[in-house]
N, C-alpha and C positions, 0 to 999 in steps of 0.2 A: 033658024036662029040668026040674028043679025052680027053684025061684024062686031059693033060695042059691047054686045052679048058674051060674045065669044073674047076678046081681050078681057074682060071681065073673070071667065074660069079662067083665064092665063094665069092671073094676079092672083089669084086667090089659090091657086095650085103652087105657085112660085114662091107663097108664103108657108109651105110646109118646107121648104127648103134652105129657106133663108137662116144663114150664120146667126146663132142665140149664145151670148158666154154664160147667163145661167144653166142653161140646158149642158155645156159642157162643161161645167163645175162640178153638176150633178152624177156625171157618167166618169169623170174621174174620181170624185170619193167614192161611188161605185166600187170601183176597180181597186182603190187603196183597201178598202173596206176588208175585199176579198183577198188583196195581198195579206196584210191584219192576220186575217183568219188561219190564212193558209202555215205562217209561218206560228200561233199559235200552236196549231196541229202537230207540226213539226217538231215545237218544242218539248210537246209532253212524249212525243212518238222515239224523240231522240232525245236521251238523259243527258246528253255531254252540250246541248244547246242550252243548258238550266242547270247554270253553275252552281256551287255556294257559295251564297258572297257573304255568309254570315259566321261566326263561330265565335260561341256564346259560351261561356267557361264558367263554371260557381264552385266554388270550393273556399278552406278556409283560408289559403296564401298566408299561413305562420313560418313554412320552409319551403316550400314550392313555390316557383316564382315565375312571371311571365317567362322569360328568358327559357326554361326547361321546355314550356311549351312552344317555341318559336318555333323549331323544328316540324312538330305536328302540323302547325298552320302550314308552311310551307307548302310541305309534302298534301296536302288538300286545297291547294290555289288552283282551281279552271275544272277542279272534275264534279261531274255530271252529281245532281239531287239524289236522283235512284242509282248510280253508276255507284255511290259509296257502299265500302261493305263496311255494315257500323259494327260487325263482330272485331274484325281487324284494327279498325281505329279502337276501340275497347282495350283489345289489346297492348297494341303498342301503348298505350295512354298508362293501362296500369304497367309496363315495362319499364316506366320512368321509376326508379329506388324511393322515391318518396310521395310515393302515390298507392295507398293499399285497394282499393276499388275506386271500380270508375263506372260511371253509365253512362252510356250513349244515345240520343233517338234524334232523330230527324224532325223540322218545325217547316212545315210548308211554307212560304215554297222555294226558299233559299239560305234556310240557317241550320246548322248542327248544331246541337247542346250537350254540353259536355259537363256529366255531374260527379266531381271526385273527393273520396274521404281520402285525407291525408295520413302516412302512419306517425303513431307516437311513441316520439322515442321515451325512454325509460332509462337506457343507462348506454355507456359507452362497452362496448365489446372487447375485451383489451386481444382477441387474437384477428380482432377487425371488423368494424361496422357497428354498427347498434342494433339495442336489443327493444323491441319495442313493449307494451302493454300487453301485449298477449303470448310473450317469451317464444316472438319468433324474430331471429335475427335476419338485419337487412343491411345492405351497403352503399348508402351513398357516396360521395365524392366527400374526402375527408374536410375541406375547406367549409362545409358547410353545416359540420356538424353543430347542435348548441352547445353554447357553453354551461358549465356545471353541473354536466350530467355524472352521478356518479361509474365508475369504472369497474366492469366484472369481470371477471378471473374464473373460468371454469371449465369442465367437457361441455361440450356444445349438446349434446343429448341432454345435460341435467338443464340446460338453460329456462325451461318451466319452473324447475325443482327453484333457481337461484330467483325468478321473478316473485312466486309466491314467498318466499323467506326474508327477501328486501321488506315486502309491505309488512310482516308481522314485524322484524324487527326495530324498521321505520316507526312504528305506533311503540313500539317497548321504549323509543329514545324520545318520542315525546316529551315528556315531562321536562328531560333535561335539555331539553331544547339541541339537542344534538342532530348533526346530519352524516350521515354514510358517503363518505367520500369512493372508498373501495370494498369492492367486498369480490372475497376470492373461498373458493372450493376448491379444493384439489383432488387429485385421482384417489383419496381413502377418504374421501367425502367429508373432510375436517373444515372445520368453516374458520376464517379470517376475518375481521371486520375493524376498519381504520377509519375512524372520526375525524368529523373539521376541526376540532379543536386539538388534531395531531396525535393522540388516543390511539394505541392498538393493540387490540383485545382478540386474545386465542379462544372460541370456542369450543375445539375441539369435534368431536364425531356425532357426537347424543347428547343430547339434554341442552342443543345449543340454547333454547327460549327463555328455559329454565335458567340457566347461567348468565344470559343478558338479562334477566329480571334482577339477579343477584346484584349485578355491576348497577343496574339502575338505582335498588335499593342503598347499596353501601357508597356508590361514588360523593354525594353531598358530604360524608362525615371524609372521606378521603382529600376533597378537596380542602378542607377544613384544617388537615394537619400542617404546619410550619417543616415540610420537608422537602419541599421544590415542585416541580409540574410532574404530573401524572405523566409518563411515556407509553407506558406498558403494562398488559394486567393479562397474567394467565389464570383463566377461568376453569382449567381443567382441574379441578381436584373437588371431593367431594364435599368436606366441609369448607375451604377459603379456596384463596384467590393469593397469585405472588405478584406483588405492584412495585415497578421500577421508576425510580421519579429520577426527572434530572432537576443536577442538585443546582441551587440561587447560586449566584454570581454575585460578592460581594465585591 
């Protein structure tokens, strides 16, 4: 082989060697590629590397309010997807006094969802808290109770007994357009019931319905008489009723 020959395979051998920045572009995304992956791997392998950075809340917000939930979000800032126990956070969710269920599930691949029915209140509790729609009492923070809830009076065991007698009586005062400001029971199961229009009315032990049908029936001719405002009206006797007016002010 001649000498030119041979410089020739130099050259052409010297050009497999020769510095290329495509060629090192290519073997560094290479390598990023496989970093990428690797820490992928890692993330699903390790729950605390796959935060939630979401938390999604639906509920009605009529008495519950962001603020009650701060605390929750908190207490779930930096921990892990699968590292939640959503039994727990269920929990403590419904722990909050005006929250009656809650549900909980996870939304891949960084948000919790949080689904809660609110309780409804019904009356104010007068030995503390409210009584809700299904005459179970609960206790929030007084400051937040609603206004114009009427006020029950009673043993806490008959407190079903006092929710279902509200709504019948409630329908009995329809017509007069009247509302049940209090309504009390006492321990010989005699019933109490004081109207918005300042009205209060003994029904006594038995035959309360029957007795406020009376009061419904006779209060328009009562209101009708020129003897001052109805105060008082005992309903306990079989044929009448004893009504105490206060008397006009001339």
């Amino acid at each position: 082989m001649s000498a030119r020959a041979n410089q020739a395979v130099l050259m052409q051998g010297g050009e497999l060697f020769k510095f290329r920045p495509g060629r090192l572009l290519l073997i560094l995304s290479v390598i990023l590629s496989g970093v990428l992956l690797y820490w992928g791997i890692q993330s699903l392998v390790n729950p605390l590397n796959v935060p939630v950075d979401k938390i999604r809340v639906q509920g009605s917000f009529v008495n519950v309010t962001e603020a009650m939930l701060n605390p929750l979000s908190k207490s779930l800032s930096g921990v892990g997807y699968f590292d939640i126990n959503v039994a727990a956070v269920q929990q403590q969710v419904e722990s909050l006094p005006w929250i009656k269920h809650a549900t909980v599930r996870r939304i891949w691949p960084d948000t919790l969802a949080i689904h809660f029915i609110e309780q409804q209140p019904l009356a104010v509790w007068a030995a503390g808290g409210l009584l809700n729609r299904n005459g179970d009492i609960f206790k929030p923070a007084a400051s937040t109770f609603p206004p114009d809830l009427p006020v029950f009076q009673g043993p806490e065991k008959l407190s079903g007994k006092m929710r279902d007698a509200h709504q019948r009586f409630s329908g009995l005062l329809a017509p007069l357009g009247m509302q049940i400001v209090k309504l009390k029971l006492d321990q010989r199961q005699a019933w109490r019931i004081s109207l918005d229009n300042g009205i209060h009315l003994k029904l006594g032990r038995e035959h309360e319905f029957e007795r406020l049908a009376r009061f419904v029936r006779v209060y328009p001719r009562l209101s009708s008489l020129d003897k001052g405002r109805v105060t008082r009206i005992d309903l306990r006797y079989t044929n009448g009723m004893a009504v105490a007016w206060e008397q006009n002010r001339t």
